[in-house]
Every structure is written in C-alpha cells, then in structure tokens.
C-alpha positions, 0 to 999 in steps of 0.5 A, a space after each residue: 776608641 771609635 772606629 775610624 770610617 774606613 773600617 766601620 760600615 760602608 756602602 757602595 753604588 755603581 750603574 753601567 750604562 748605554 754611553 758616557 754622556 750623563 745627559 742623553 745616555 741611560 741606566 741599564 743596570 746598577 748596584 747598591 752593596 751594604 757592608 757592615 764591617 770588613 770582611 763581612 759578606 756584602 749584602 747586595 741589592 741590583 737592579 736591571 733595566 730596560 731603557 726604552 732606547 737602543 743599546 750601542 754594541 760598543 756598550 753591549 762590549 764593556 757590560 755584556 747586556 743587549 738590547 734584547 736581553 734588558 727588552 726581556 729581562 729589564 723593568 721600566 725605569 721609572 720605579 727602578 730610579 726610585 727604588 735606587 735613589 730611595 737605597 741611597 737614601 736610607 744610606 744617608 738616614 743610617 750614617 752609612 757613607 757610599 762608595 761611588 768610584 767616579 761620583 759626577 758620573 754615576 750620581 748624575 746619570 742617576 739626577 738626569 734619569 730621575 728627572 727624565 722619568 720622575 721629575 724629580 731631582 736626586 737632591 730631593 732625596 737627601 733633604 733630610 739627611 745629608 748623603 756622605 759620598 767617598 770616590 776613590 778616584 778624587 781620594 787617590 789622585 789627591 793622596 798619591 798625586 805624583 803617581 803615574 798611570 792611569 787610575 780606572 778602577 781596574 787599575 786601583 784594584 791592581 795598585 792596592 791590591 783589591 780582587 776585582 771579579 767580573 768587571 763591568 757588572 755593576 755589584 762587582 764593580 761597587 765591591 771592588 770600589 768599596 775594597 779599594 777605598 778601604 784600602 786607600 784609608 788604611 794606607 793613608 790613615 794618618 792624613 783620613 782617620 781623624 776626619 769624619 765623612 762628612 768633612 771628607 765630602 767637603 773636602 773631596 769637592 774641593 780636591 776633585 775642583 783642584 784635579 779639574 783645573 790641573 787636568 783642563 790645564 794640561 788639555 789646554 797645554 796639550 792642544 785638547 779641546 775638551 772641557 773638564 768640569 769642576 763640580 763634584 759629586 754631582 754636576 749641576 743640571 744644563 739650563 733648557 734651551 731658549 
C-alpha cells in the first residue's frame, strides 16, 4: 500500500523578516527542515541575514534579531537567497512537497529578494521540477471553514494539538508548520489521501482564490478598504512604474 503524502516525507520553509509588506520588507532570517517520516528528527538548514536596510523595533518585538545582531552575525543577501531557493529546489527535484504556512508571503518575500539581489526570479528555479507547496492555512480554512477564530499558526497549533517551541524563530516555526500540517492530513484523511501533491497544489490555488474573494466581500460589507489578493502561492510581480 503507498504511503499516503502526509505520512511520507515532507519539507517545511519559513523566513522572518523586517515588515509585512513582501515589495519593500526583507529576509533576516529563515529555515528550510527536511523530515523524512513522522517522528524522525527534522534536519534543519538556517540561515541569518544582514539586509543592509534598518530593522524596525516592532520587527526586533516578534523575532528578537536586531539590526546590530544581523550587522554582526548575518551574511550578505545575495548568496543566502540562492542558498534558500537553491534548498527548495532540491525539494522539488526529490519529490518531496514544502510546508509553507501562508505561502503568498514567505514564497514572494523570497521571488522579490531574489530578484532585488539576483535578478532573477524564484520561478526559475523550479523549470524542471515542479515544486509542490502544502499551506496549512488554505488547507484548514478550506476543510474546517465554519470554525471560528483566528487561525495564525499559534493558533492551529493549539487546535490541532502540535507543540510550538519558540515561536517566531524561523526553523521552530517551519517544524511546527509541518506538524500541524500533518495533522490536518490525518484528521481530514478521507477528503486528502487519494490526492497526490501535486493535485493538492492545484487545487489549494483554487481554495485560497475562493477564501480571497469571501474575505474581500466581507472587507467590502464591513467598510474596509483593504485589498485581498487572489493569487497563491505566489503573487505575480508589480508591473515597473511608467
């Protein structure tokens, strides 16, 4: 009998940053784990970085790195965005699916660093092997959607019953991302094990469009004039100014 996705091997990615806007923040840290099976011991690759611009103390709040630690300690972002994409890549070469909790913003933090300091985009990289991203966040609103209540990931952690050790820091935060996604795959086997990832991809892009278009609804119902953007795992890059 095949192992079904969920219990077979998995990766996980993760950053923390200066901000939340994924066109002018940066990367200052970030995590790629590798499990294997469940219960194996996660083999963790991190990486620190210095991003050459100021470091808000409301970012310091969340993660803890200052801008006189990643001075210190961080390396230039160039070579670490190629070391990271580079990691993702050999997930996608293997077969191995990324957990990515909240994909359109960590995946296109990574497109727009690579591109500010590579010129190149993160598509480029999965040419040749399609990478297969799992976001427990599109998989739970979409398979538990009348539950109320936030769902960060402290919060599906605490719903699914997942230990999340020093949140914040990137590899904790992937481990944890991973844990609860394999825990929303067994709760919800009878609806996920016949798919394979790749048809899970497909189909979360489809979800997270859905969840969009609820959410920029109730904005609109609510007198919020903030725009929810469609595209998963990836949003498309902004068109140069004129």
């Amino acid at each position: 009998m095949t192992t079904c996705w969920f219990e077979g091997p998995l990766a996980a990615f993760d950053t923390e940053t200066t901000g939340v806007d994924v066109e002018t923040d940066r990367i200052v840290s970030a995590a790629v784990v590798v499990q294997d099976a469940p219960g194996i011991r996660p083999r963790v690759s991190r990486w620190l970085v210095n991003p050459g611009v100021p470091v808000p103390a409301e970012a310091t709040a969340v993660h803890g790195l200052t801008e006189e630690h990643l001075r210190l300690n961080g390396r230039w972002p160039a070579p670490v965005m190629y070391e990271i994409a580079q990691a993702l890549a050999e997930q996608a070469h293997a077969g191995r699916p990324v957990v990515v909790m909240n994909a359109p913003f960590d995946l296109t933090m990574l497109d727009r660093e690579l591109r500010r300091h590579r010129a190149s985009a993160l598509g480029r990289w999965f040419e040749s092997a399609p990478l297969s991203v799992l976001d427990p966040r599109v998989l739970d609103k979409h398979l538990d959607r009348y539950r109320k209540g936030r769902r960060t990931l402290t919060d599906l952690c605490a719903h699914y019953g997942v230990a999340l050790e020093g949140a914040h820091d990137a590899a904790a935060d992937a481990v944890a991302a991973l844990e609860v996604t394999r825990a929303v795959g067994r709760r919800f086997a009878s609806r996920l094990e016949r798919l394979a990832p790749g048809e899970l991809h497909t189909l979360q892009a489809v979800w997270h469009a859905a969840q969009a278009r609820g959410l920029q609804a109730w904005f609109a119902r609510s007198g919020v004039d903030e725009a929810v953007d469609p595209a998963w795992p990836l949003r498309p890059d902004l068109p140069a100014a004129a």
